[in-house]
TIMI-795844 format. One record per residue: residue in three letters; x, y negated, z of N, C-alpha, C, O in turn. Coordinates in steps of 0.1 Angstrom, whole numbers, plus 5000, padded with zeros to 4 digits. Layout:
N
AlaXYZXYZXYZXYZ ...
END
This chain:
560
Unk043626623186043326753179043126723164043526803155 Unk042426613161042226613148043626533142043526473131 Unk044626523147045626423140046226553136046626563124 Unk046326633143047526803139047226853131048026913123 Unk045926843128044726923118045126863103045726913094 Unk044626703105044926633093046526623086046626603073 Unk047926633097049026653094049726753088050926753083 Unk048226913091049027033085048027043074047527153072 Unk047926973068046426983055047426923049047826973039 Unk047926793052048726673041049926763037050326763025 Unk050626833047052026913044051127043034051827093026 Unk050327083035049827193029049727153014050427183004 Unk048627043016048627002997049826962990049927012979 Unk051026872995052526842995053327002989053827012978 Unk053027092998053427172993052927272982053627342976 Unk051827262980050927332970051027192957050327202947 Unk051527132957051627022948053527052942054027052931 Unk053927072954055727122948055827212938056527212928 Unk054827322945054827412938054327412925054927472915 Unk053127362924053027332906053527202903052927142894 Unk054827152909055227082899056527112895057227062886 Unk056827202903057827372903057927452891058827472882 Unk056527502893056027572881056027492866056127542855 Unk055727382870055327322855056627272850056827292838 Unk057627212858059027182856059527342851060127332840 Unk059527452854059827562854059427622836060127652827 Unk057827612838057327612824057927592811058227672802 Unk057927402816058527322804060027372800060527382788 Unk060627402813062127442807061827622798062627662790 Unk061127652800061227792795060627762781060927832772 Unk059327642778058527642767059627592756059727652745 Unk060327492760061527402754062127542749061927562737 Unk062827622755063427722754062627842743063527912737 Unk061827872741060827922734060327882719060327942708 Unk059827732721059427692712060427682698060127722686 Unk062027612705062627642694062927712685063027672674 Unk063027822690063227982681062128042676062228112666 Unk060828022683059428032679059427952662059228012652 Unk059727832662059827742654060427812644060027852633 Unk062027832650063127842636062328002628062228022616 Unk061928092637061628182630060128182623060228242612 Unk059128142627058128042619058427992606057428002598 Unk059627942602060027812594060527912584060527892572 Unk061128022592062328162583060528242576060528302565 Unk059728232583058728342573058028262564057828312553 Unk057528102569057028092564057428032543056728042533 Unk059427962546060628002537060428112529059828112518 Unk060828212535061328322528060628432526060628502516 Unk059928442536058428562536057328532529056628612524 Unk057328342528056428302516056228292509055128262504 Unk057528292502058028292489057928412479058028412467 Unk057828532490058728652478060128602482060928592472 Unk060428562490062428612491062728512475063728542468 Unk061728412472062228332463063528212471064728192468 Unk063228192476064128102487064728112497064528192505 Unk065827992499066728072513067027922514066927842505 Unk067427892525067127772534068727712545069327812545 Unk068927682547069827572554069227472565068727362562 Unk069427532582068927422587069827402599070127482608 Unk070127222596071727212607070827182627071427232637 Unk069827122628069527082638067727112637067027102627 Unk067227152648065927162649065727132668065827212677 Unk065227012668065126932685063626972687062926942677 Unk062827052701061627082702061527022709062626982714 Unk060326962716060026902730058726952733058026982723 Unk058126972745057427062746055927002748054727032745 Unk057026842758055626752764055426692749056426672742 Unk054226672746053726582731053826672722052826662714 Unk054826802718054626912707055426802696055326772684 Unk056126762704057326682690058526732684059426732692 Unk059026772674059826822669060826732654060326672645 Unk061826762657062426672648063226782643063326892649 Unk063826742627064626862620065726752614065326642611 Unk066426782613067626722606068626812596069326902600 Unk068626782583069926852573068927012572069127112578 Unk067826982563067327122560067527132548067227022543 Unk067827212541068427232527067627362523067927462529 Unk066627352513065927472504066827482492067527392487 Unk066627602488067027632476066627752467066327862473 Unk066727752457066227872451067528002447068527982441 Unk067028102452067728242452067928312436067028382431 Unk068928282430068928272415068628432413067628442405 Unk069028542416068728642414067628682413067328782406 Unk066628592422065028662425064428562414063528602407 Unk064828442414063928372407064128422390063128402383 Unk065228472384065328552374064328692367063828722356 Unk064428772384063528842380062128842384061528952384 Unk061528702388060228682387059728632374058728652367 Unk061028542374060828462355060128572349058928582346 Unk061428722346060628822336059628832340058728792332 Unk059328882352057528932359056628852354055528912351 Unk056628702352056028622349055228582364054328502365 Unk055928652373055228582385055728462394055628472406 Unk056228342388057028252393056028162396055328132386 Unk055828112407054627992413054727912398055527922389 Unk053227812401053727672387054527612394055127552385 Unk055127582405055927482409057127512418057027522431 Unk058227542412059527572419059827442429059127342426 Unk060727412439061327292443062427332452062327432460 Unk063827242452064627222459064527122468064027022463 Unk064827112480064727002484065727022500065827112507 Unk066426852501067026832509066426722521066326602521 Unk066126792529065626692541066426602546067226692545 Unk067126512550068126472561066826442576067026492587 Unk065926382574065226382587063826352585063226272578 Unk063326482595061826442595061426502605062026592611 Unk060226442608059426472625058026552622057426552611 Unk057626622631056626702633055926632649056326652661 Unk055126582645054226552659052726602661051826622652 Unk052526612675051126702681051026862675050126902668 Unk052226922679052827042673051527122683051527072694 Unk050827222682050427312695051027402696051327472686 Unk051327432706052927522710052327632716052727752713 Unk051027592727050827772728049927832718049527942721 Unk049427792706049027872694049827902690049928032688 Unk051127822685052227872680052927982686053328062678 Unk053128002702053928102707052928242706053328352701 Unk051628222713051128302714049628362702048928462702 Unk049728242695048428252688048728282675047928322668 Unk049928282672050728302656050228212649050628212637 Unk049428102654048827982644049927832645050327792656 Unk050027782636050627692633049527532633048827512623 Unk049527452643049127352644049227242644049227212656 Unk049427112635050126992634049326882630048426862621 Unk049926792641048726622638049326572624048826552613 Unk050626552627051426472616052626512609053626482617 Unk052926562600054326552592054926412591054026342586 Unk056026352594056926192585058026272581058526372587 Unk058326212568059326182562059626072555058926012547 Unk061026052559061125912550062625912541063025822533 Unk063526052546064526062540065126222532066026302533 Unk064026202522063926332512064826352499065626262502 Unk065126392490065526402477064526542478064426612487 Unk063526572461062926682461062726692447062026622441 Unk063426812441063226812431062426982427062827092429 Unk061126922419060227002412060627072398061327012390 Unk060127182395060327282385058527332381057727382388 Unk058527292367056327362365056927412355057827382347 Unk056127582359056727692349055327692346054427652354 Unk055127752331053827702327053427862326054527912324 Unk052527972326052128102322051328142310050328102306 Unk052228222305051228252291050428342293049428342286 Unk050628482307049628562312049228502322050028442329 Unk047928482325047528412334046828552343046928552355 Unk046228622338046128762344047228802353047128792365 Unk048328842345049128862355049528812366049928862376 Unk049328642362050028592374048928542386049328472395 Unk047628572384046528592395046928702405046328692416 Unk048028812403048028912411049528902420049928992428 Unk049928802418050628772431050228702445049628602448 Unk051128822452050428762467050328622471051328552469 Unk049028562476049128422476050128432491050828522496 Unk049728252494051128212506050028262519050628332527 Unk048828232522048528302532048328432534048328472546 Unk048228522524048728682528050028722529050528812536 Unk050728642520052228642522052828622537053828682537 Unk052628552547052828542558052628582570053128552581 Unk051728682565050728752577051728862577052328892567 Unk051828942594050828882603051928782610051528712620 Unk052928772608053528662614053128542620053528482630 Unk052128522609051528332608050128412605049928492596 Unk049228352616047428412608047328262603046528262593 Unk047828132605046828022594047627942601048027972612 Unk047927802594048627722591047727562591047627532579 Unk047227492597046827392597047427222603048027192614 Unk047127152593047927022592046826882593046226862583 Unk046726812602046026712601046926582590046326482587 Unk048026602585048326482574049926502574050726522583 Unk050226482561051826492555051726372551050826342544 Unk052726282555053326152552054826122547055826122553 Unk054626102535056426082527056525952527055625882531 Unk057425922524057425782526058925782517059825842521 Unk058925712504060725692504061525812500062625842504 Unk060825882493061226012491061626052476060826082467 Unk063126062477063226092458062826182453062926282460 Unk062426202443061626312431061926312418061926212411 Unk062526452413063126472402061826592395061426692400 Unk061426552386060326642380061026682365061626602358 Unk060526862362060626882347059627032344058927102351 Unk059727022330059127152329060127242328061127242320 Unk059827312336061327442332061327562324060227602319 Unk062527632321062227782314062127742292062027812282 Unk062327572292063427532281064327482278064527392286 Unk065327482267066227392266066127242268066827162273 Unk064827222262064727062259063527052272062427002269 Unk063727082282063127062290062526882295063426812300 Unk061426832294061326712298061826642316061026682324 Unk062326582318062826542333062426392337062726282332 Unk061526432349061426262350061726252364061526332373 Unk062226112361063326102380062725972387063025862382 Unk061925982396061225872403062625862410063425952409 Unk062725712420063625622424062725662437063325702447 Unk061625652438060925622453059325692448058725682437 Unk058925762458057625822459057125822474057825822484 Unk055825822473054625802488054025882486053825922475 Unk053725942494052326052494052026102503052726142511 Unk050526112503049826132518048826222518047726212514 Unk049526332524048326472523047326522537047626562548 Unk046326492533045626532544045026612547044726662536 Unk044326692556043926832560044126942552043527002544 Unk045326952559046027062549045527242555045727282567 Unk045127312547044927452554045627552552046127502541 Unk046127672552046727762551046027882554046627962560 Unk044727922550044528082557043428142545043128062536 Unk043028252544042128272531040928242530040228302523 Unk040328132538038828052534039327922524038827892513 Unk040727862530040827732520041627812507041127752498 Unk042127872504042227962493041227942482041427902470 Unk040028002489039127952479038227872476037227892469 Unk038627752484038227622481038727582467039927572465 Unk037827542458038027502448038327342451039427332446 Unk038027242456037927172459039427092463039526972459 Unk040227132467041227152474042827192458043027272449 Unk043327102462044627102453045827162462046227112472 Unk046427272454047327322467046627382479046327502479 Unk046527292490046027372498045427212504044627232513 Unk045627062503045426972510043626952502043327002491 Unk042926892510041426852509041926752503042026772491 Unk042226672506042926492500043926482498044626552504 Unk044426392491046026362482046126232476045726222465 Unk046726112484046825982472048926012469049826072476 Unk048925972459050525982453050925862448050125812440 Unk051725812450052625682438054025702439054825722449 Unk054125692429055625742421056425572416055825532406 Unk057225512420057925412416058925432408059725532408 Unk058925342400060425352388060825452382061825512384 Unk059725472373060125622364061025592356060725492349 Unk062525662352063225692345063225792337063125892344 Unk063125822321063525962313064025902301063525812293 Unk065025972300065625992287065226122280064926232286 Unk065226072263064626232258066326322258067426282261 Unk065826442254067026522255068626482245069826492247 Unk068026432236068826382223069326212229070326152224 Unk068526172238069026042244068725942230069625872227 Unk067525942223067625852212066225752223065825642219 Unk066025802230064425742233064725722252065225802261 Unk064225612253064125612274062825552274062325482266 Unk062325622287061225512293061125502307061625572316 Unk060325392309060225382324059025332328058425272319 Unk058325342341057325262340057425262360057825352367 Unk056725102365056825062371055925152381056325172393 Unk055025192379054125262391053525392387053125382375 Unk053225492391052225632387052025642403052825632413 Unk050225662403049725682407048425802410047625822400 Unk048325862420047125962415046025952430046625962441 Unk044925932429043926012443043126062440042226042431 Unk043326222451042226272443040526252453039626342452 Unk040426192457039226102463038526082450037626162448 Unk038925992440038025982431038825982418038825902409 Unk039726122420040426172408040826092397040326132386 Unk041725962399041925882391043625872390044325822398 Unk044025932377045525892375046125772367045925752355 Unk046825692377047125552369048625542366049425592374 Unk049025492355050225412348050025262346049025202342 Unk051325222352051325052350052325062345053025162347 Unk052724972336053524872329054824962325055924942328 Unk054125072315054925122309055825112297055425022289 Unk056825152293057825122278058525252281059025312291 Unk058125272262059625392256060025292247059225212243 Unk061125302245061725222241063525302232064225372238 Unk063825262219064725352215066225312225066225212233 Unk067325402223068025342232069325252221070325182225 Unk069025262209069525202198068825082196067625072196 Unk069824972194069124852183068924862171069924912165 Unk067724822164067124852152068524852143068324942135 Unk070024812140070324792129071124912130071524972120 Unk071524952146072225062149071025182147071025282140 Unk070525152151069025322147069625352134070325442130 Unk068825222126069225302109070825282108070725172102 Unk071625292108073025282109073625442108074125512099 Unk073125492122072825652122072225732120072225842125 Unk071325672110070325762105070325852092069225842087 Unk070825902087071125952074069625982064069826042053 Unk068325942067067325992061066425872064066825782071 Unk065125882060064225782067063725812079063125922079 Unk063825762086062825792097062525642101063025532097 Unk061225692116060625552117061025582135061325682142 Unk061025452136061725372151060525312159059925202157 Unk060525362165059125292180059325262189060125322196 Unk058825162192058825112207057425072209056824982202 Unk056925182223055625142229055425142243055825202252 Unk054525022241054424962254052624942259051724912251 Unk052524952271050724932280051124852292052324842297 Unk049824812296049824762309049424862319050024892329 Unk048624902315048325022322047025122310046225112301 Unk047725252321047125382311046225422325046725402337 Unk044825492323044125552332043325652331042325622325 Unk043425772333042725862333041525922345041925952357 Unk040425922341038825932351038826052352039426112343 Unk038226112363037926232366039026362363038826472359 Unk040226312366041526412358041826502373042126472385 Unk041526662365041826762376042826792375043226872367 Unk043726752383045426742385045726882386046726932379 Unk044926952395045227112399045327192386046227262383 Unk044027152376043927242364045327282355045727392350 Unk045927082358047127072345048427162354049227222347 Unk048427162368049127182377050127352376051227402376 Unk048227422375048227572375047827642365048127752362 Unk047027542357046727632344046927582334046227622324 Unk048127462330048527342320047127372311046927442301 Unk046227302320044827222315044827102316045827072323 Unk044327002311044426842311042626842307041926882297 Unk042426792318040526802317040526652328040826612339 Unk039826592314039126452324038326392316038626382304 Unk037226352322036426272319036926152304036526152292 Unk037726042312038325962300039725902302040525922312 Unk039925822290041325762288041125612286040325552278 Unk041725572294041425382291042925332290043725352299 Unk043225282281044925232275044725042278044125022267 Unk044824952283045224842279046224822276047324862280 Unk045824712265046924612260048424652258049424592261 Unk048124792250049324892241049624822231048724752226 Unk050924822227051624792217052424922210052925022215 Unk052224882198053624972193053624912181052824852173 Unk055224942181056724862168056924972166057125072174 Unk056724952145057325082144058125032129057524962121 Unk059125072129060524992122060825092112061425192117 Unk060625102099061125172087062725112077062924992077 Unk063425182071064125192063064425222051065525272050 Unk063425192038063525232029064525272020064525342010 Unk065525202028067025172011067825332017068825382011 Unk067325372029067425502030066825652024065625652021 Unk067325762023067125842016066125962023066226032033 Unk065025942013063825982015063826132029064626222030 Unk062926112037062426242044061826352035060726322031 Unk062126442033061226582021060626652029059726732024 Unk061126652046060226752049058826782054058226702062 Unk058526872050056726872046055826832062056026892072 Unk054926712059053926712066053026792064052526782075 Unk052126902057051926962062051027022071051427142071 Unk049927032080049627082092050126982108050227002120 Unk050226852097050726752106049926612108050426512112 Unk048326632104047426532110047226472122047026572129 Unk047126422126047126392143045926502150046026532161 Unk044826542142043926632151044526762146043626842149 Unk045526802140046126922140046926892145047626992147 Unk047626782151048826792158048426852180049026902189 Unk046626772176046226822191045526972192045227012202 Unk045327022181045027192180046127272186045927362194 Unk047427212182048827302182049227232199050027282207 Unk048727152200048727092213049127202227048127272229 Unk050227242238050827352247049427332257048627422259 Unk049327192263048127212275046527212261046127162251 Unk046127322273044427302266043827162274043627122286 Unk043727112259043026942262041126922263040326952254 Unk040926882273039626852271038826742278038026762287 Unk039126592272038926482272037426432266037126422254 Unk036926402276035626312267035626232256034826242247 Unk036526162259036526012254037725902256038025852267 Unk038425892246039325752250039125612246038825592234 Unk039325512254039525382246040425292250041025302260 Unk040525222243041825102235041725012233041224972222 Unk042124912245041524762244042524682242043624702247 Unk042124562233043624442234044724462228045724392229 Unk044524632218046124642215046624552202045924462197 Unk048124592197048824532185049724652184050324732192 Unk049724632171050124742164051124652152050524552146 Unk052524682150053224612144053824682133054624752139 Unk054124722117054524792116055324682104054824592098 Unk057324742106057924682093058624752087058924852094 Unk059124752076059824862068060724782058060224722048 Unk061624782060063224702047062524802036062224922036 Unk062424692027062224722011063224792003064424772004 Unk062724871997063924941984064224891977065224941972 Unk063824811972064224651960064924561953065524531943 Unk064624511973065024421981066024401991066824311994 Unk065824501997066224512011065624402023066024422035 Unk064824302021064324262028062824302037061924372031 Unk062624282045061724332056060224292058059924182063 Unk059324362054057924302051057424382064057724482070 Unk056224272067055324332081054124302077053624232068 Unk053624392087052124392090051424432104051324532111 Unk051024312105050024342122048824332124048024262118 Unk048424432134047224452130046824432153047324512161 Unk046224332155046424272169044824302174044324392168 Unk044224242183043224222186042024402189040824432192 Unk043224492187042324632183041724682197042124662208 Unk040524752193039524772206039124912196038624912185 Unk039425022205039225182196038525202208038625152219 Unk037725332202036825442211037325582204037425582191 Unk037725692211037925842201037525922216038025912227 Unk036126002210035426112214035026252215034226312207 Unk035526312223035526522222037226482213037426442201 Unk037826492220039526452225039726622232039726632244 Unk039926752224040026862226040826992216040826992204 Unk041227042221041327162213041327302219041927402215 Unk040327292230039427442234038527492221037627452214 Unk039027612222038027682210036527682215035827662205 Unk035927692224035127682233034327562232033127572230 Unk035027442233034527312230034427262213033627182208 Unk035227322209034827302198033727362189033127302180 Unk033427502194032527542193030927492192029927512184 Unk031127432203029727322206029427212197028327172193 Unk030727162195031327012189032326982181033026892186 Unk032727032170033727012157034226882156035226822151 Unk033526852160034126622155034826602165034426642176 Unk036026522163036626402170036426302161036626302149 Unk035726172170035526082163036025952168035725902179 Unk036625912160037225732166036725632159036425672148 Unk036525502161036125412157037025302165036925272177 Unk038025232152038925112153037924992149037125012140 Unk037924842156037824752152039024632155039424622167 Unk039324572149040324482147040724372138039924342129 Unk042024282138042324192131043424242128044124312135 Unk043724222111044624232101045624052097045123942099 Unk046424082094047123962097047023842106047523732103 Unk046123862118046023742125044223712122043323722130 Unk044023692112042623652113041323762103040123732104 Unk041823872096041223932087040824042096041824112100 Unk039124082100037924172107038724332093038924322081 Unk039024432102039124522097038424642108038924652119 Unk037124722101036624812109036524912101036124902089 Unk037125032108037225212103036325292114035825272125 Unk036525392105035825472113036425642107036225692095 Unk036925702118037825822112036925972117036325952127 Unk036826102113036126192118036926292113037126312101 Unk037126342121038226482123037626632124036926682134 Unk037926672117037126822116037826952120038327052114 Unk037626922138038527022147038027132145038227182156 Unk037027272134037427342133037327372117036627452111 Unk038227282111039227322097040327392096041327362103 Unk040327482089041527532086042627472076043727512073 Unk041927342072042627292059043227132067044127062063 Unk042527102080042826972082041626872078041726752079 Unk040826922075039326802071039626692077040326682087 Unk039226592070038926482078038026342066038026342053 Unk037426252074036126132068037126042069038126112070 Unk037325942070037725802070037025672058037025662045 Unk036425602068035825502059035825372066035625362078 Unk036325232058035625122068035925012057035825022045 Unk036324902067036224792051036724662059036424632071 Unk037624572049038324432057037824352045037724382033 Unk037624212055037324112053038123992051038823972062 Unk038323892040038623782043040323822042041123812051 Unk040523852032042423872026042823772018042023742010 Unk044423692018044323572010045723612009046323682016 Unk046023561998047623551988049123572002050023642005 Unk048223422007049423402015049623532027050823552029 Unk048923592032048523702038049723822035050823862040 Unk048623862023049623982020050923952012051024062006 Unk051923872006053223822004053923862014055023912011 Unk053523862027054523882038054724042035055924082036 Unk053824132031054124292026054624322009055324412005 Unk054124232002054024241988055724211980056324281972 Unk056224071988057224021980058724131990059824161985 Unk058524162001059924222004059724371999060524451994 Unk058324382000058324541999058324621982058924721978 Unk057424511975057024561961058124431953058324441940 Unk058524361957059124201949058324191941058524241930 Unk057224131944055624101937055224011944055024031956 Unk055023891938054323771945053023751936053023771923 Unk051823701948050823691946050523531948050623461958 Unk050223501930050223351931049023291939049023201947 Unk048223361935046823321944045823471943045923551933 Unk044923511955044023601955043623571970044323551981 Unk041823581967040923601980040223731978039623751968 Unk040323791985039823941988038523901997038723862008 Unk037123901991036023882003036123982011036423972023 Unk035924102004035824272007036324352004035924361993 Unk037024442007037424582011036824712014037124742026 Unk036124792008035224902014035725062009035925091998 Unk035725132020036625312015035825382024035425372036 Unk035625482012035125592021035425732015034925782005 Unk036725802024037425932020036926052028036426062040 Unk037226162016037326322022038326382018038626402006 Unk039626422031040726462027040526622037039526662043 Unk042326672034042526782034043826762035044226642033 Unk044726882038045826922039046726902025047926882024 Unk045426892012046726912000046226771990047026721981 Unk044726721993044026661984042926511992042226512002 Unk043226441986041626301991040926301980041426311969 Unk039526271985039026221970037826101977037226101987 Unk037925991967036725861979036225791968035925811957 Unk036225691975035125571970035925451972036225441984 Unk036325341965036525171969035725101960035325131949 Unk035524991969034324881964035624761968036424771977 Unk035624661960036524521959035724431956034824441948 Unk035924321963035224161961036424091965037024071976 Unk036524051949037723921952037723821936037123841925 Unk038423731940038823621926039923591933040523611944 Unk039923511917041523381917042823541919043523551929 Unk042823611911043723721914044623691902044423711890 Unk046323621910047423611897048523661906048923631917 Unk048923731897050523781899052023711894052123641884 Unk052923751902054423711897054823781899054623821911 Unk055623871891056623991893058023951889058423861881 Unk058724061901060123951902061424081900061624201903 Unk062124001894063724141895064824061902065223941901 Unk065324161908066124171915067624181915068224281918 Unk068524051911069724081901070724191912070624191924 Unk071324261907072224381913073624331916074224401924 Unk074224241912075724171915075224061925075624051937 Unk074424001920074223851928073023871944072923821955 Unk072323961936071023961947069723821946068723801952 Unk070223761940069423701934067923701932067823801925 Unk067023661934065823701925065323601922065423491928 Unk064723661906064223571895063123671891063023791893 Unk062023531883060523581878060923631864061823591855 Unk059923751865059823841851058723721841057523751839 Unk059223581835058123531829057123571820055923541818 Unk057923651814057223721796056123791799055023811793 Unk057123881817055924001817055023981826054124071828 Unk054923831836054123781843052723741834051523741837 Unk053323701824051823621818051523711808050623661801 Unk052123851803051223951798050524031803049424071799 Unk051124061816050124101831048924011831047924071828 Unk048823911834048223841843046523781829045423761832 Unk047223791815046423771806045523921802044323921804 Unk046324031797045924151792045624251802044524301801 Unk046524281812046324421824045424371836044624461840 Unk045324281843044424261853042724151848042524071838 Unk042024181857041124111858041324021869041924061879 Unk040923871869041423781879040123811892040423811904 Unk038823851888037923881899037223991894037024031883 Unk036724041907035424131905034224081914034624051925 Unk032924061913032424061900033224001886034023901887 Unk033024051874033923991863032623971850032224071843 Unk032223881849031423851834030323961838030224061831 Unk029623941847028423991850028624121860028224131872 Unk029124171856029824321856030724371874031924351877 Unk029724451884030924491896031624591890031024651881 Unk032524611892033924761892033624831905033424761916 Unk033624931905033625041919034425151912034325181900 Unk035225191921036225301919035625401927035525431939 Unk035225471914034425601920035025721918035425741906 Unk035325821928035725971925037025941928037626031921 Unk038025871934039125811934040125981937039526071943 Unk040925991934041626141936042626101937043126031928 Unk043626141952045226181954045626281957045226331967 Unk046526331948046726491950048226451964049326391961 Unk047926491976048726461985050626541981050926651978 Unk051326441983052826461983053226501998053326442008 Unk053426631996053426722014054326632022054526692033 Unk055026502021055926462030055226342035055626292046 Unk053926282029053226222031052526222045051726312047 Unk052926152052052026122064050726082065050226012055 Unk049926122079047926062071048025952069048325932057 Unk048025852075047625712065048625712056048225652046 Unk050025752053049925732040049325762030049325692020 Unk048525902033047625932025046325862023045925812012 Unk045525852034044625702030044925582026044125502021 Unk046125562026046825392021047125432004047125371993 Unk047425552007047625561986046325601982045825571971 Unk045725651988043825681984043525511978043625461967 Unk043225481988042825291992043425231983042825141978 Unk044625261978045425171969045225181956045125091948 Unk045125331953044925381937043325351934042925361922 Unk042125311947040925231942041225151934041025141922 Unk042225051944042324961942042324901934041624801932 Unk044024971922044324961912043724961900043924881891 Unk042725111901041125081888040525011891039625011882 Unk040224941899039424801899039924701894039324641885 Unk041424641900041824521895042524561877042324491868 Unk043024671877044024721864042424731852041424801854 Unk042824631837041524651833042024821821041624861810 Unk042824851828042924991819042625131832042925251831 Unk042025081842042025171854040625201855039725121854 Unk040525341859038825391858038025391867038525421878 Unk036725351865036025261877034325311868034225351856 Unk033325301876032125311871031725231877030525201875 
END
């Protein structure tokens, strides 16, 4: 009795077990069948419904699976709808960040399929991609009002999609073409390889208004490999080995950067028809603290804490025997160059460790090439802004250079910028130590053909108040053993030969050999350069500095 019992129990469960594995076989084939189109049309609102009909899309293959919520996409191709994005341009309602982009393959895994069928919610463990090309467009807004009043991407999708959640986006290997768009001379920079890893990503109107949150991800690390840009004129490239960003502890890095001209120095001036000057600069790395990526992103703000540069260089190569630049500097100080500045800047503090600073310039004379380096420099520059707002509180930018002048000569400045002048204000004062004949010859004989038979400079001391049209300062000199040779320059032969006659009427009647002199210091007081508008700032402090100079050493030059 009990064997019949237990035999129609075993066939009973057997059969109630067929049956849901009937049903669930049954299921699966219908979810499979579901999901896809669920997907493609998902993919079409959240495209083109979230855009504003900015975009229209291309997709060759889309594989669902139902067990695991795995999905693979192959050949998806975005692109932007030129007609719409034209007349958003006028609207001024165009996202900050346009992009094209070509998928060839990427996976979607721990997809949840019945939120998605039936919940309208979109649920995902992981995005990969490893085979992207994506190229970015940042339209910058001058109404920023207006462009608060477009529908964001989560009301834009509703009710199709109520919210959109991502436990992590993984790129891997993925090319990136970046520019600012909407000018001609638009800047473009073309990474070779980029990573980036976005994590809890949200989509619905609570993360909206998360401040906290860039885009829409909680967390974001980025590195960008092998930056390429050429400027638009193609006179300048640069590249740099790594860019980096996380915003964990909001820190954006540059390694081992160079611009660099794309001309060799003899070809630059070759095609140059005027003066200009030729650079090449180089860091190990550049770092910016506390930088709110989103600010510069959406509201071309550049807000961070600080700037840390190691071990910058810059070459900068002049041509004299070329025909002068006239056009007016101007409104062209470096802290009026950051007033006029497109992003609102507001930086704490930068500094500058380890750099060298090289500058040479072919003589008009001569034609031969005089330098000057200035190595060893360690700068601080502080309230690095041009918010009206911040300046308000705080008018000064202040930097302070310390460094070595030819290799072994202590040169310390100290510059203060008067960010709310209308004229360009600015302090500069500091003072070098320990200058010797042989020193400056390397500037004097290619640049002035003036050799300095002997001179020790103890001290060096300036302290100016300029402006847009005028300097007026102070130099203090401590030196002996001060003799000159002045030299001419034969015009057929090239030759050079000493001016004897006029060497030792100089050197007896127009200079003093030292100051102190027969009891007596010289200070060049009240010192006045009426600025020549093509003059650049330090040129204008270097002819300030220089015309002390001159009433000190010159005994027909005015000095109290």
């Amino acid at each position: 009795m009990q064997a019949p019992k237990y035999l129609k129990a075993k066939k009973a469960i057997k059969y109630i077990a067929s049956l849901f594995l009937l049903f669930f076989l049954f299921l699966l084939f219908f979810a499979n069948r579901f999901v896809e189109p669920a997907l493609r049309d998902r993919l079409h609102t959240l495209i083109v419904q979230g855009s504003d009909s900015l975009y229209y899309y291309k997709l060759e293959k889309l594989s669902a699976n139902f067990f695991g919520g795995n999905v693979e996409v192959e050949n998806l191709h975005i692109r932007i709808d030129s007609n719409r994005y034209y007349k958003m341009l006028h609207e001024n309602s165009l996202p900050s960040l346009t992009m094209q982009l070509d998928l060839l393959h990427g996976k979607i895994q721990g997809l949840g399929v019945f939120s998605l069928i039936f919940g309208k919610k979109i649920k995902i463990s992981e995005v990969v991609s490893k085979e992207a090309d994506i190229k970015l467009s940042r339209h910058i807004h001058n109404d920023t009002t207006k462009y608060t009043n477009v529908l964001p991407l989560w009301k834009a999708i509703q009710p199709d999609i109520k919210s959109i959640s991502i436990d992590k986006i993984n790129l891997d290997g993925v090319k990136l073409l970046y520019r600012n768009a909407d000018t001609s001379e638009s800047i473009k920079l073309q990474f070779d390889r980029c990573e980036a890893l976005f994590n809890d990503i949200l989509i619905d109107s609570a993360a909206s208004a998360d401040t906290s949150r860039i885009g829409f991800a909680k967390y974001l690390s980025m590195r960008f490999y092998d930056l390429k840009f050429r400027t638009p004129d193609s006179t300048y490239k640069m590249k740099a080995e790594l860019i980096s960003y996380s915003s964990v502890n909001k820190v954006l890095q540059v390694n081992d950067f160079k611009l660099q001209p794309t001309l060799e120095g003899g070809d630059f001036f070759k095609y140059a028809a005027i003066q200009k000057s030729r650079y090449l600069v180089e860091f190990k790395e550049l770092r910016f603290t506390n930088l709110l990526l989103d600010r510069f992103i959406h509201n071309n703000m550049i807000i961070a804490d600080s700037v840390f540069v190691h071990q910058p260089e810059v070459d900068i190569d002049n041509d004299k025997t070329l025909p002068p630049d006239m056009e007016s500097k101007i409104g062209k100080y470096p802290h009026q160059e950051l007033l006029k500045a497109e992003p609102l800047i507001m930086i704490k503090g930068m500094r500058i460790q380890n750099g060298r600073f090289t500058y040479k310039e072919k003589g008009e004379k001569t034609s031969k090439e005089g330098k000057m380096v200035i190595d060893n420099a360690n700068a601080f520059f502080s309230n690095i802004t041009n918010s009206a707002v911040a300046i308000k509180r705080n008018p000064l930018c202040v930097g302070i250079i310390n460094a070595k002048i030819f290799d072994t000569s202590p040169i310390n400045t100290k510059f203060t910028f008067y960010l709310d002048s209308t004229e360009g204000e600015f302090d500069a004062q500091g003072q070098v130590q320990n200058l010797k004949a042989a020193q400056l010859n390397a500037v004097a004989e290619p640049l002035a053909n003036t050799q300095l038979a002997s001179l020790n400079i103890q001290l060096l001391k300036f302290q100016i108040h300029g402006d847009d049209f005028s300097t007026k300062g102070k130099v203090e000199m401590k030196y002996n053993s001060l003799a000159i040779i002045l030299r001419k320059t034969d015009e057929e032969t090239g030759t050079i030969k000493t001016k004897k006659f006029l060497t030792k009427i100089i050197n007896k009647f127009s200079i003093y050999p030292a100051n102190p002199w027969e009891g007596q210091e010289r200070v060049a007081n009240d010192v006045v350069y009426a600025r020549t508008s093509s003059k650049s700032f330090f040129g204008v402090v270097w002819k300030t500095i220089f015309f002390g100079m001159q009433n000190i050493m010159m005994k027909t030059g005015r000095y109290q």
